[in-house]
C-alpha positions as CSV (number, residue, x, y, z in Angstrom):
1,X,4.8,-14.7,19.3
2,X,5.8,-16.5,16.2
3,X,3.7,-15.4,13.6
4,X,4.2,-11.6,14.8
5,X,8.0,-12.4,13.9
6,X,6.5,-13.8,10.8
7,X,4.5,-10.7,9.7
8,X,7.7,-8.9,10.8
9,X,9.6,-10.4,8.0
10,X,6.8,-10.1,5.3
11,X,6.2,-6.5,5.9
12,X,10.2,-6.3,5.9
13,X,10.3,-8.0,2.2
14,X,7.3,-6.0,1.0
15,X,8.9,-2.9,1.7
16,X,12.5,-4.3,0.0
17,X,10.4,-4.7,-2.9
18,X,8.8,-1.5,-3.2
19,X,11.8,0.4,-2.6
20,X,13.2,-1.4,-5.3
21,X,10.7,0.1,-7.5
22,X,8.8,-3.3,-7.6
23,X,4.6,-3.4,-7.5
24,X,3.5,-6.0,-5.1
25,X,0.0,-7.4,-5.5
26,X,-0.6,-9.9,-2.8
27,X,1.5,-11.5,0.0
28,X,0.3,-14.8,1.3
29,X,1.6,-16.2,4.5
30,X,1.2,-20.1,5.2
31,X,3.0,-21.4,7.9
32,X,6.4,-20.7,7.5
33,X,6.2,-19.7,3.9
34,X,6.0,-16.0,2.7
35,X,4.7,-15.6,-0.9
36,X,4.7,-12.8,-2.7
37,X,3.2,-11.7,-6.0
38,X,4.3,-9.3,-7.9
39,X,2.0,-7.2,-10.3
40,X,2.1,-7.2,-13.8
41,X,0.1,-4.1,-14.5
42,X,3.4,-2.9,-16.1
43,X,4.4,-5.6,-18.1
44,X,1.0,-4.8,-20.1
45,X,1.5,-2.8,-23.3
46,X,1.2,1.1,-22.7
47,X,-1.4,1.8,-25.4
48,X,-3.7,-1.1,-23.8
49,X,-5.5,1.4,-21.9
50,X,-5.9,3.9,-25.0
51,X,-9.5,3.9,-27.6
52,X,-7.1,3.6,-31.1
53,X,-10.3,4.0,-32.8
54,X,-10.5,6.7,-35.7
55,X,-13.6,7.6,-37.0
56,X,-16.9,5.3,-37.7
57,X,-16.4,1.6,-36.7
């Protein structure tokens, strides 16, 4: 019965942080600890994902 209080609480914080506009990547649960990593997919430069090439290279 524990651990379903547990995963209560996890699913509880993910949610928190999506709804503050936050990207979760991974939540690990061991034990009593909740972990949870955030993504930084945004933190990455916007024009990392663009081909800046021009012409013959």
């Amino acid at each position: 019965m524990a651990s379903t209080k547990l995963e209560q609480s996890a699913l509880s914080l993910l949610t928190a942080f999506e709804n503050a506009g936050k990207s979760v990547s991974r939540v690990i649960i061991e034990g009593r600890k909740i972990e949870i990593v955030l993504s930084t997919e945004h933190d990455a430069d916007d024009f990392d994902r663009i081909d800046m090439r021009h012409g013959k290279t």
